[in-house]
Structures are given as C-alpha cells and as structure tokens.
Backbone as CSV, one residue per row, in Angstrom:
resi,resn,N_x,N_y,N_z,CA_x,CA_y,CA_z,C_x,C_y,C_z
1,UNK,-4.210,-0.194,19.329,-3.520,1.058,19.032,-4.460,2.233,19.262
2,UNK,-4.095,3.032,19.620,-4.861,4.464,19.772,-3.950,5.567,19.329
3,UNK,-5.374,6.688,18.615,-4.576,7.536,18.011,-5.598,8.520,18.712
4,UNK,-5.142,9.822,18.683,-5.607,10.727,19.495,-5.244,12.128,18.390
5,UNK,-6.217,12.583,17.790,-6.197,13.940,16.785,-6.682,15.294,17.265
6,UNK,-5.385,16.146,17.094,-6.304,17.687,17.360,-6.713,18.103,16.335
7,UNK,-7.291,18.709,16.305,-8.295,19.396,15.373,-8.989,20.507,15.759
8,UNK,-9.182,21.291,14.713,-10.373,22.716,14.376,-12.088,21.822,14.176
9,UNK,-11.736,20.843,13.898,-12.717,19.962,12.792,-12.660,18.576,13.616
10,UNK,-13.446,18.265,14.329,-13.348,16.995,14.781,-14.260,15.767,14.138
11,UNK,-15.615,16.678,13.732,-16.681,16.034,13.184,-16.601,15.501,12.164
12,UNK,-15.431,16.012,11.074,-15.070,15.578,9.912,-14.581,13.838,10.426
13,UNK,-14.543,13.609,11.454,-13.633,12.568,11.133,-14.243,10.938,11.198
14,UNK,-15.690,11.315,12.082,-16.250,10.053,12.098,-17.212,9.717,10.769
15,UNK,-17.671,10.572,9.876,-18.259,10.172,8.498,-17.388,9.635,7.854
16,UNK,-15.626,9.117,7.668,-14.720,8.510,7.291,-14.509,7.217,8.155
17,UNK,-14.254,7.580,9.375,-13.727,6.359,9.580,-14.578,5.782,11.056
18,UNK,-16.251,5.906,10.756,-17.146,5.095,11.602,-17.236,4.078,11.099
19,UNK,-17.145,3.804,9.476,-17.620,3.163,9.535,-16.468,1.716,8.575
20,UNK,-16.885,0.689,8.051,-16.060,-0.077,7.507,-14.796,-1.160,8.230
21,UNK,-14.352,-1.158,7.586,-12.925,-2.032,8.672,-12.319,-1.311,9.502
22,UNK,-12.215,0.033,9.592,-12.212,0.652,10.798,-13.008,0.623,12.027
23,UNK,-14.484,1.133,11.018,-15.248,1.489,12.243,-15.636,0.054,12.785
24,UNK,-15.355,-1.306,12.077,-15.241,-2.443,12.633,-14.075,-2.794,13.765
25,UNK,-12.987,-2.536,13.763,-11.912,-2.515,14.161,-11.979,-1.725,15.523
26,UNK,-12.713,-0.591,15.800,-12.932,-0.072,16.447,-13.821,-0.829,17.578
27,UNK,-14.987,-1.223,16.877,-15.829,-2.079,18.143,-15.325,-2.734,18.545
28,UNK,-14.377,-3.401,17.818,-13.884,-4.942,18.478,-12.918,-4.298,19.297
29,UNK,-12.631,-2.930,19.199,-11.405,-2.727,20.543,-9.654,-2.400,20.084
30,UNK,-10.018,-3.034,18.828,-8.444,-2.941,18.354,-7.737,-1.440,17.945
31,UNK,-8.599,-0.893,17.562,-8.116,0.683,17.364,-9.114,1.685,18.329
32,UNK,-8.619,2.490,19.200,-9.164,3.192,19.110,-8.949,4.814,18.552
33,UNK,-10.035,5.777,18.556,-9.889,7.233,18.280,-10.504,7.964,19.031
34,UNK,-10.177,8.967,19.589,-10.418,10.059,19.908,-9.880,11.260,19.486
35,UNK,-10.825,12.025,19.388,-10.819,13.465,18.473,-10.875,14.677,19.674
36,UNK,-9.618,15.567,19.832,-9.683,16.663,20.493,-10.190,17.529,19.673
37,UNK,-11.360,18.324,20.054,-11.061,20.126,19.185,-10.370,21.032,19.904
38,UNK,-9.739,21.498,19.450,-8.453,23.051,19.538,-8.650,23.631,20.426
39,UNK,-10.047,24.519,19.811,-11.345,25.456,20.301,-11.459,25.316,21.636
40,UNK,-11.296,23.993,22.223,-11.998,23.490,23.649,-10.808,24.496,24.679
41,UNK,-9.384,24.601,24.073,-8.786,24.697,24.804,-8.543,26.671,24.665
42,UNK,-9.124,27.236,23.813,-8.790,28.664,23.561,-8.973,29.384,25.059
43,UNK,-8.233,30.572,24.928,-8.639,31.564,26.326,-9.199,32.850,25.761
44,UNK,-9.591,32.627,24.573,-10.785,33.837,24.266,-11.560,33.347,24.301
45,UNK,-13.190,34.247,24.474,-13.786,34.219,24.445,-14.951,34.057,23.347
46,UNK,-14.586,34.182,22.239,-15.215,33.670,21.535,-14.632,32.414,20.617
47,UNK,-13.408,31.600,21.468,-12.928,30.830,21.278,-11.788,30.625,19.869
48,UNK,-11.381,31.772,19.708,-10.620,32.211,18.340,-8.910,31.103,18.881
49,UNK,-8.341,30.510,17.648,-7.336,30.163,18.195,-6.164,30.923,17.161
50,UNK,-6.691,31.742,16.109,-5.148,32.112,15.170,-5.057,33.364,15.522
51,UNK,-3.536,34.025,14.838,-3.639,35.296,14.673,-3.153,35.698,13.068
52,UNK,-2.694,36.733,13.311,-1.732,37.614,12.261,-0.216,36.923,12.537
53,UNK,0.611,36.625,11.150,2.000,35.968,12.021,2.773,37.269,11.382
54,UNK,3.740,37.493,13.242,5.099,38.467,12.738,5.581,38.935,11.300
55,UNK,5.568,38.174,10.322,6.338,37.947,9.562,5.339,38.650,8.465
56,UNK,4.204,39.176,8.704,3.347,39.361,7.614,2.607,38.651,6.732
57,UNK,2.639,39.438,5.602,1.848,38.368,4.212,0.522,38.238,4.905
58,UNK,0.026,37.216,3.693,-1.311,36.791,3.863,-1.348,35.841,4.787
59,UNK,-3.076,35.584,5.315,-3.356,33.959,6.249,-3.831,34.449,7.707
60,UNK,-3.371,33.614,8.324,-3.991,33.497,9.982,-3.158,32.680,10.295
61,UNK,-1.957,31.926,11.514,-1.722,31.124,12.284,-2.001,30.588,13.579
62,UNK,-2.496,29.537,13.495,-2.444,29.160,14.667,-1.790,29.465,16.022
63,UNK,-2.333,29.664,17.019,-1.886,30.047,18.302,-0.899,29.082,18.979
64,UNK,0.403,29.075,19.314,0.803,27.632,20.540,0.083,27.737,21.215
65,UNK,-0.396,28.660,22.114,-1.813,27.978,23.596,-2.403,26.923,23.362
66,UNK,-3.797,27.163,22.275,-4.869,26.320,22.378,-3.941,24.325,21.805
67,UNK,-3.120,24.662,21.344,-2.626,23.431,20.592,-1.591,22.831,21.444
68,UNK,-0.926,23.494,22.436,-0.148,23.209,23.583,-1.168,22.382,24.338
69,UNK,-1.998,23.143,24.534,-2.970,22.720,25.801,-3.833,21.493,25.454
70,UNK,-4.023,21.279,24.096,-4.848,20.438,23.784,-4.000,19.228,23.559
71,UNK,-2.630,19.089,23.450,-1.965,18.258,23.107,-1.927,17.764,24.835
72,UNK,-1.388,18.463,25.916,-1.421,17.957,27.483,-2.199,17.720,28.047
73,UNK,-3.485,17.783,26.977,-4.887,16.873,27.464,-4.786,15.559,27.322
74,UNK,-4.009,15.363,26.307,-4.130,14.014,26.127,-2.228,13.517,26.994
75,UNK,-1.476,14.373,26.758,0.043,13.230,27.043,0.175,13.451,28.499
76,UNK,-0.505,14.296,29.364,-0.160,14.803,30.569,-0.315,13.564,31.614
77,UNK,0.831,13.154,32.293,0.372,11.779,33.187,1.109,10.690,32.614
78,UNK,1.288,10.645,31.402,1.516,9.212,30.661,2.636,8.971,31.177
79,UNK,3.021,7.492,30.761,4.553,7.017,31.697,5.571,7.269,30.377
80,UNK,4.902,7.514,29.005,5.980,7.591,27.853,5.056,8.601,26.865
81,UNK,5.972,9.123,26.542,5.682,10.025,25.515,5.150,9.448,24.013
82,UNK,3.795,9.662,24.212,3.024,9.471,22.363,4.406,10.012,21.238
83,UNK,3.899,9.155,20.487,5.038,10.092,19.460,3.960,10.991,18.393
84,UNK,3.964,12.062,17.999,3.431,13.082,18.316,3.554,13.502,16.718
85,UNK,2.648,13.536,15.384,3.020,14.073,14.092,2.131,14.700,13.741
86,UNK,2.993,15.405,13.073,1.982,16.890,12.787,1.718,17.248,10.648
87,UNK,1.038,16.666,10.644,0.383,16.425,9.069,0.767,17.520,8.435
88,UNK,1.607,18.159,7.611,2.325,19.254,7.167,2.787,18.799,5.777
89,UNK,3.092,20.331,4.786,3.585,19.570,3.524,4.404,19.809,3.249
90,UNK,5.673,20.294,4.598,6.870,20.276,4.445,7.968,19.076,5.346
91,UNK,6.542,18.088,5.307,6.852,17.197,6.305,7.868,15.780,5.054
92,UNK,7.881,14.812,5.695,8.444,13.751,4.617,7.208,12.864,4.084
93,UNK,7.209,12.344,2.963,6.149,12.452,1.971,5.810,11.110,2.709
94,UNK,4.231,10.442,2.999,3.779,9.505,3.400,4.089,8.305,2.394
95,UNK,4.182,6.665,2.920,4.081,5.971,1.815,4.131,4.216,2.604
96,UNK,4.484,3.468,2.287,3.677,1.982,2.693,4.638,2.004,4.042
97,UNK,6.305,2.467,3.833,7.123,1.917,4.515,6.829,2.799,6.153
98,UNK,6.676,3.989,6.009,6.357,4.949,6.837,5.095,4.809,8.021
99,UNK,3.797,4.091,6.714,3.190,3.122,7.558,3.299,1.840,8.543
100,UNK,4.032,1.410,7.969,5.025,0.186,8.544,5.418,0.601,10.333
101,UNK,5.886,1.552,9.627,6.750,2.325,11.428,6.122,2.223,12.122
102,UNK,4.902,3.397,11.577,3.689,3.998,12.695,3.053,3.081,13.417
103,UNK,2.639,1.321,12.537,1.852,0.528,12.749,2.624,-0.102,14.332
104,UNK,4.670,0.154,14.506,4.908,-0.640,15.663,4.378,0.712,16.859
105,UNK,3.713,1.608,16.675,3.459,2.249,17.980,2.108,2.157,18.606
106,UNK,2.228,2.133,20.073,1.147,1.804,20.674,0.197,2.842,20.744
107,UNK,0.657,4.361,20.643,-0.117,5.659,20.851,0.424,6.661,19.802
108,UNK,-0.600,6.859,18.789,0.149,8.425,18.086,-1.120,9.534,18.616
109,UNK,-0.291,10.517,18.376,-0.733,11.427,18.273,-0.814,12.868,17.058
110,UNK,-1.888,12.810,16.316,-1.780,13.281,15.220,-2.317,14.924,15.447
111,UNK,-1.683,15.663,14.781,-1.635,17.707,14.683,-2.097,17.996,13.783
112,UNK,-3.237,18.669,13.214,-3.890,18.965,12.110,-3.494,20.246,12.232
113,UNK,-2.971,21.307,11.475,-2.806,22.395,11.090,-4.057,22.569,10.233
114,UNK,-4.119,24.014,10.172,-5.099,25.107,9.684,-4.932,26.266,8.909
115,UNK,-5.300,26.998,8.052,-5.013,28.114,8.128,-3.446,28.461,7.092
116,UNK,-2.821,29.658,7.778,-1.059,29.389,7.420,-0.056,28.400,8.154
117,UNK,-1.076,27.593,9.046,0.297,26.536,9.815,-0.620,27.157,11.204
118,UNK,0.763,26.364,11.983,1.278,26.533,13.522,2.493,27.219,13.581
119,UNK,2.180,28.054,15.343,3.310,28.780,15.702,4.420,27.714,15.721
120,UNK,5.462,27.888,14.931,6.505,27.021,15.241,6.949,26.658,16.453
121,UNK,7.298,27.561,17.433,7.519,26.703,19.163,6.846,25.946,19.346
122,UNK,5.568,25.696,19.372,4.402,24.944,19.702,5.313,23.347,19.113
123,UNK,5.203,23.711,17.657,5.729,22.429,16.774,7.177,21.731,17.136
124,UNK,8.331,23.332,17.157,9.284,22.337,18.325,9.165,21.619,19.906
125,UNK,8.386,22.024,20.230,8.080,21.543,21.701,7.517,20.251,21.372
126,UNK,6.596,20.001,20.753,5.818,19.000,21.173,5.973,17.720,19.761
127,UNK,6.624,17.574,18.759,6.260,17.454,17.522,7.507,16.356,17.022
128,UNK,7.076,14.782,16.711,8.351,14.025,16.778,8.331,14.018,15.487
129,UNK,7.750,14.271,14.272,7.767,13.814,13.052,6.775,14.566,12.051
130,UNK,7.011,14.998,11.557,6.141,16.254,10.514,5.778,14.967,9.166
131,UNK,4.762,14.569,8.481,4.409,14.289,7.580,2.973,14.991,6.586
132,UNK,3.536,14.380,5.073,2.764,14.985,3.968,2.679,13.324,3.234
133,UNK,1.140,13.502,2.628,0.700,12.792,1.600,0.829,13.225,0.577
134,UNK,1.754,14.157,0.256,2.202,14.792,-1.445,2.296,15.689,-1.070
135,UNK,3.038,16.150,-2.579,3.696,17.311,-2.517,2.643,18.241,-3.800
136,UNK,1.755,18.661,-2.576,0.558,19.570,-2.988,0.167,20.220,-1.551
137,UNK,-0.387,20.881,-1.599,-1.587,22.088,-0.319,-2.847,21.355,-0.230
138,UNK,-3.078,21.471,1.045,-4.639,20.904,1.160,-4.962,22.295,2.065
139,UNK,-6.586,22.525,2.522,-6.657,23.513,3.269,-6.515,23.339,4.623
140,UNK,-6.541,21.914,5.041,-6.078,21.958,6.134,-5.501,20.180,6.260
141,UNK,-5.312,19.324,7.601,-4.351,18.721,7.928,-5.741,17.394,8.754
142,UNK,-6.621,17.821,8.360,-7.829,16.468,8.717,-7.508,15.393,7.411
143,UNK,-7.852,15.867,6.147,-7.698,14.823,5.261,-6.563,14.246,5.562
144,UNK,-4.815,14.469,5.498,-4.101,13.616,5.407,-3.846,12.819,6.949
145,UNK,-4.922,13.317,7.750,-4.546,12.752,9.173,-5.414,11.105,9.165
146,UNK,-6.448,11.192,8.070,-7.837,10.469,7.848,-6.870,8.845,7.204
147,UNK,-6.077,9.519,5.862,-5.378,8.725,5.264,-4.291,8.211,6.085
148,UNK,-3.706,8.549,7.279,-2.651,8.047,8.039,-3.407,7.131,8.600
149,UNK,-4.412,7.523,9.541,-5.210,6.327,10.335,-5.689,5.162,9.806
150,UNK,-6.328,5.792,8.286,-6.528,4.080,7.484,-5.339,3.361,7.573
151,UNK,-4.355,3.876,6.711,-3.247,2.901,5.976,-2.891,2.214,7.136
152,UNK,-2.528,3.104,8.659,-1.686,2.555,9.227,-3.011,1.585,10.251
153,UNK,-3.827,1.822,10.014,-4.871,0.908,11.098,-4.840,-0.489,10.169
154,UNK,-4.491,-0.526,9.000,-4.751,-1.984,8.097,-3.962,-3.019,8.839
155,UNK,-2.758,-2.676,9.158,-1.530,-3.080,9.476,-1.444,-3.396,11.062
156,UNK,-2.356,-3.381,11.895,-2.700,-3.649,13.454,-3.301,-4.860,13.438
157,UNK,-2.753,-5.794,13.648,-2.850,-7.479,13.772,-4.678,-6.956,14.237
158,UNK,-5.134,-8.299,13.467,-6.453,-8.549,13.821,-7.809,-7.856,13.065
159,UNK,-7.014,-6.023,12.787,-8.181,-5.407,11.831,-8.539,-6.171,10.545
160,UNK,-7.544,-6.784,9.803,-7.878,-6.772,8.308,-8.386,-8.778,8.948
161,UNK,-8.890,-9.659,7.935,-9.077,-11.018,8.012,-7.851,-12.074,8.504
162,UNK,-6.805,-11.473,7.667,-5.271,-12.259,7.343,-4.934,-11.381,6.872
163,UNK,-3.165,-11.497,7.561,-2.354,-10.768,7.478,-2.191,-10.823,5.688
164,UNK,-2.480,-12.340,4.898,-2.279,-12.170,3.512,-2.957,-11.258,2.678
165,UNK,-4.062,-10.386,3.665,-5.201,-9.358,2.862,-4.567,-7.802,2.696
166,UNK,-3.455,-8.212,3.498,-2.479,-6.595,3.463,-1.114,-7.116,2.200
167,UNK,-0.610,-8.243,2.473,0.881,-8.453,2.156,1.001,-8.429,0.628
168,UNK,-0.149,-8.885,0.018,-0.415,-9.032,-1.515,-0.849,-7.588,-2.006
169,UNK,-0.947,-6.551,-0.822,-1.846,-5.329,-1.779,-0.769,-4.336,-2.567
170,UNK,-0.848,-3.462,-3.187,-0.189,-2.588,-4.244,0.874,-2.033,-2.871
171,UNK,2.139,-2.060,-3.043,3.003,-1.128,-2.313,3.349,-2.258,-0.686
172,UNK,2.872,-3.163,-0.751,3.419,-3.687,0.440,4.752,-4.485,0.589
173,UNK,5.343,-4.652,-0.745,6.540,-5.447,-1.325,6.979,-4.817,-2.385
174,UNK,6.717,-3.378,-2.205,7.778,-2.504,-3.110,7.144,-2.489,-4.570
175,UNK,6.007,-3.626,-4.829,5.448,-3.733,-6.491,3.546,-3.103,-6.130
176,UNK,3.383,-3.281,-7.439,1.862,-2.784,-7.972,1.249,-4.219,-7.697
177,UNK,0.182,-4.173,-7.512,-0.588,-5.725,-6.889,-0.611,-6.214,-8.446
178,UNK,-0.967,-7.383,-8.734,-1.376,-7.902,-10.004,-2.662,-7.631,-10.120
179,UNK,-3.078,-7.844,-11.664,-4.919,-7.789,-11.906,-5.415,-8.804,-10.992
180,UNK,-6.688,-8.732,-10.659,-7.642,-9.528,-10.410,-8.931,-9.802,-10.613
181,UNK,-9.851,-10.794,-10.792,-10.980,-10.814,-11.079,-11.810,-11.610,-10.383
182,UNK,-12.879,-11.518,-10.588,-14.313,-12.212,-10.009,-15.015,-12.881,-10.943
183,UNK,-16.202,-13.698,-10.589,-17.385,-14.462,-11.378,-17.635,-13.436,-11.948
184,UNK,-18.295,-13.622,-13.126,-18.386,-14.586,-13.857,-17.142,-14.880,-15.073
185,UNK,-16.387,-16.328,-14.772,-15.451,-16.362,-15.849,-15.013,-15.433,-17.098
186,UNK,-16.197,-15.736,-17.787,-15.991,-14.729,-18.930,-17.273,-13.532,-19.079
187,UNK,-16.545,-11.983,-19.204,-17.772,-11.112,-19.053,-17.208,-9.968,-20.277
188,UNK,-18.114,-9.575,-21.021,-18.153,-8.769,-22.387,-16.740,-9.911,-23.443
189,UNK,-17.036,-10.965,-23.352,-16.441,-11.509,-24.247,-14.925,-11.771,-24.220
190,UNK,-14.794,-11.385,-22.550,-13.272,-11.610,-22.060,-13.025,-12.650,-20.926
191,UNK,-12.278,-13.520,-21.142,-12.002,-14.748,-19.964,-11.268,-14.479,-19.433
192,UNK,-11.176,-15.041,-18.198,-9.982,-14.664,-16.736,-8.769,-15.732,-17.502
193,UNK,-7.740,-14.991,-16.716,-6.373,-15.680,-17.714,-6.845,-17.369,-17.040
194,UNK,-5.865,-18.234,-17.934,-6.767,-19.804,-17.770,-6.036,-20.342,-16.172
195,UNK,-4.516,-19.960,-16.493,-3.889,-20.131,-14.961,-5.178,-19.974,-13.724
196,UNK,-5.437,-19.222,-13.311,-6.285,-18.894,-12.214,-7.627,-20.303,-12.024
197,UNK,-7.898,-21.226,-12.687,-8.903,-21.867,-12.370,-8.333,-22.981,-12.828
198,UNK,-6.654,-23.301,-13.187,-5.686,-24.340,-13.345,-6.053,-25.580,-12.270
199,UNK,-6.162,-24.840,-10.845,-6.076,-25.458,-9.532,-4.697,-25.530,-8.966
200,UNK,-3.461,-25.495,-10.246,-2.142,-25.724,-9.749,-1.414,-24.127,-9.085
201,UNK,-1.477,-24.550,-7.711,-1.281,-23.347,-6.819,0.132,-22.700,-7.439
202,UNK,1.064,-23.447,-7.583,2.607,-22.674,-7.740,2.400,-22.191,-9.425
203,UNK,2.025,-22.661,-9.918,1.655,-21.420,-11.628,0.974,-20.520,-11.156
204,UNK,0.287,-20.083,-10.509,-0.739,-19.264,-9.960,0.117,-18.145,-9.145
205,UNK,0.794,-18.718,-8.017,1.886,-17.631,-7.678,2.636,-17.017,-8.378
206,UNK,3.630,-18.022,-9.082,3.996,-17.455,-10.209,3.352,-16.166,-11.574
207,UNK,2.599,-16.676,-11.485,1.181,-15.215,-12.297,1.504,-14.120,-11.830
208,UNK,1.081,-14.317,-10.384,0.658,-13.159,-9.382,2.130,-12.039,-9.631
209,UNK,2.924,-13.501,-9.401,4.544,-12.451,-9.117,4.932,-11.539,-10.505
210,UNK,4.879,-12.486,-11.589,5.141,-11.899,-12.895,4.013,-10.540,-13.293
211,UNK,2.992,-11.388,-12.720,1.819,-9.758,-13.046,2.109,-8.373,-12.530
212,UNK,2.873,-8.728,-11.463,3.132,-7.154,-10.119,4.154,-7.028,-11.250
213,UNK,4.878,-7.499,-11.485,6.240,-7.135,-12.154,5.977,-6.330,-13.517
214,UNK,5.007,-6.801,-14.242,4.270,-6.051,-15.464,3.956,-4.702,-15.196
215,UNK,2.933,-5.218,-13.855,2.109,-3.849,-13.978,3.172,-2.643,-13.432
216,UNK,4.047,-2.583,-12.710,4.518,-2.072,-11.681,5.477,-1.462,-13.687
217,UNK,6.648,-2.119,-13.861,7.095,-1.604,-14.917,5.901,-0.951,-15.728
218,UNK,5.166,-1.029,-15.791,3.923,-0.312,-17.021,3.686,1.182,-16.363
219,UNK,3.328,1.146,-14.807,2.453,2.340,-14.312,3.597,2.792,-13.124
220,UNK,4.487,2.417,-12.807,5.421,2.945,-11.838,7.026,2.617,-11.857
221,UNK,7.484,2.535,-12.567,8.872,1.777,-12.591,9.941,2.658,-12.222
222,UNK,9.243,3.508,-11.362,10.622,4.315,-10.342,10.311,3.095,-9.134
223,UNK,9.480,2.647,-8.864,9.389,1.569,-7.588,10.209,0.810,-8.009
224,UNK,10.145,-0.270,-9.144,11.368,-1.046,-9.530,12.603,-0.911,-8.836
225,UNK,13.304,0.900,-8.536,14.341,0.913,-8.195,15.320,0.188,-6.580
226,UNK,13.404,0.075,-5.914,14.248,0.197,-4.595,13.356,-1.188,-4.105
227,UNK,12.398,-2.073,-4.875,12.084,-3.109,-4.698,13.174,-3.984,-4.771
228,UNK,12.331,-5.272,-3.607,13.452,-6.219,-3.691,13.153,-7.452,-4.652
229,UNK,14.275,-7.281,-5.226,13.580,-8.109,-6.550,14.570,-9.801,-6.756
230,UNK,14.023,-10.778,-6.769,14.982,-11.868,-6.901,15.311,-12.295,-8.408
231,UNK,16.440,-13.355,-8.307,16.923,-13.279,-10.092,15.943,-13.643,-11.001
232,UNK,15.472,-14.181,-10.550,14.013,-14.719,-11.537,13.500,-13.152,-12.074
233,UNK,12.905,-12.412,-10.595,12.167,-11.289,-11.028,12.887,-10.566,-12.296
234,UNK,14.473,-10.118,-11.930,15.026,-9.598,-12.960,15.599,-10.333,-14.130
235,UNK,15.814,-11.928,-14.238,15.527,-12.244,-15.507,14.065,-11.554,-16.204
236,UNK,12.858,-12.086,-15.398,11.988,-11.863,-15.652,11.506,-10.452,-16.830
237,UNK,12.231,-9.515,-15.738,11.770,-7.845,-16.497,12.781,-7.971,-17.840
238,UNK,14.283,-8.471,-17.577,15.009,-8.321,-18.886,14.321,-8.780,-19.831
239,UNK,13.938,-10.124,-19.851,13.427,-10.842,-20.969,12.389,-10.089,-21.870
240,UNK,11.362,-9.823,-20.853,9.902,-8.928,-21.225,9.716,-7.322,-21.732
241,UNK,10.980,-6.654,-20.785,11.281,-5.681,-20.972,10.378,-4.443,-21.611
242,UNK,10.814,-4.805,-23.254,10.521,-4.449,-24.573,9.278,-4.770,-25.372
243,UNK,8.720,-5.704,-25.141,7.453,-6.131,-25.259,6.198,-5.355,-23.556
244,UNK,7.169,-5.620,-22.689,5.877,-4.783,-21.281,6.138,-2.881,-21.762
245,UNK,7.292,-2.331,-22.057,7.105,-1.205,-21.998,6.595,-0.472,-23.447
C-alpha cells in the first residue's frame, strides 16, 4: 500500500512512523510513504502558500495553487485515481470500521490542512473523503494524518505477525479487548485469573469473550449498540448486567 501526504510539515512525519511496525513494514516493502511539502510547489517567492480568505475574520487559508499542484505531482499519469482525503474536523469522525475501508485501497492520498483550512475549490476538485479523529481542533492536519497511516497500515496483510494480532484488539469486533497479563503469575499480591494457565483452550476463549463483554459494558456501552453480539453474549450481559454496571 502506499500513501502519499501533502504537507506544510513533512519532517514531522518520519520521527512517528520510521520507526516500529511501520517503520518495519516499510523495509520489508509492504507500506510505503512519501511526504510532499506544499512549499515545493508555491509561485512566490518566498514560498508563502496562504492568504487572507474573502469572507474575513481571523486566520490565513491556504492557497488552491500550491495544493493543486502538489497533489498532480503525485496523481498526474496514473491509470486510476488515488482516492484522495483530506484530514478535516468537519470531516466524518475516524474509527476501526473506516479503517477497514481504507486498508482495501492500493493508493491514498492524504491533505493536511493548515492554518483556517483550504480554498474550498481546491477541496472540491480533488478531495474523495474529508475525515476527523474527533470532534475537537488540532492546529493542523499532520497529527490525524499520522493516526490514519498507523491504524490503517496494521490492517495490510503481512505488517502485523498474524492476522490474530489485529482481530482480538479493542474495536476490531465492535467490543473493548479483554484484560491481559504477563509473568510473573502473581505480582503485588495479585494472581492472573486461574482460567488462563487451565491449558483448556475453549474456557479460555470463553474468558476472553465474556471479558470484552465486561469491559466494553463498564467503559463504553454505546459500542454495545451496534456490536454483533450472539445469544450467549446477550444472555451473557442480561444475567451480569447489574452486578458489571
């Protein structure tokens, strides 16, 4: 998969993701990145890309030129159009399933805004999908471009060990992951539940499933709504209910 980012800020992006299961992922070929800056493409001279927008108020906007031009650096030639998102926080809110999508494309192309935004033409012309990691302001559109490339690079056959190192994590089946632990058995006077070193694999799943189901009702149980849950699961929550909440 390759992703291709414009940016004001390009440098920001390899102290994140040089290094780790990315920047692993990367050597081996499976992802790549490249980082446009903006700047490269300005026709001033001291390489300015915003202005004053029509409309007044406070800020600076971005120019369509330099972000036009920097975007047909990269799609100009291709036999199909990158699909093309522009990190915004009036975009639709990021989340596992959204990742899911991104993960079936072979080329994105990610838009970091700056400043008060982008000239809107720019954004209708070129722009298949506007996304936000919450519904908050950042100062600009590198951080949530950083968090798109992780989540959705996990999910590219081959980066993570096994596909089971993604499928069990918090949000990949609609629930909160269950607890987990490490050596040493017992530490400040607390033992790992006894199931886990049973050896009997199907009590053990069973754990896992009932644990997401705990935790998920404890710390998120608007997810509950749209998880897929089997009768067990929802015997499960009825029974516990009142005692988990």
């Amino acid at each position: 998969m390759r992703f291709d980012v414009l940016t004001l800020f390009p440098h920001m992006f390899e102290a994140v993701l040089g290094d780790s299961i990315i920047g692993r992922a990367r050597e081996n070929g499976l992802i790549e990145l490249n980082f446009v800056d903006i700047r490269d493409f300005s026709k001033n001279k001291h390489r300015k890309v915003d202005d004053y927008p029509y409309s007044g108020g406070g800020g600076m906007l971005m120019n369509a030129q330099p972000v036009f031009d920097a975007y047909m650096s990269v799609a100009e030639g291709l036999p199909n159009k990158p699909i093309t998102v522009y990190m915004s926080p009036q975009g639709r809110v990021f989340n596992q399933s959204a990742a899911v999508e991104l993960s079936k494309e072979k080329h994105i192309i990610l838009l970091c805004g700056h400043y008060e935004g982008i000239d809107q033409r720019v954004i209708d012309e070129i722009v298949d999908m506007e996304i936000s990691i919450g519904d908050f302001v950042l100062t600009g559109g590198e951080i949530p471009a950083m968090a798109v490339i992780d989540t959705v690079s996990r999910l590219v056959p081959g980066v993570l060990a096994a596909e089971t190192s993604y499928e069990n994590e918090s949000h990949f089946n609609g629930l909160l992951e269950y607890p987990q632990y490490t050596r040493p058995a017992e530490w400040h006077g607390v033992s790992i539940p006894e199931v886990l070193i049973s050896g009997h694999h199907a009590n053990v799943e069973k754990w896992k499933r009932e644990q997401s189901l705990v935790n998920t009702l404890k710390k998120r149980p608007d997810m509950l709504e749209k998880a897929e849950l089997s009768k067990d699961d929802i015997k499960f929550l009825e029974k516990h209910k009142n005692e988990i909440s």
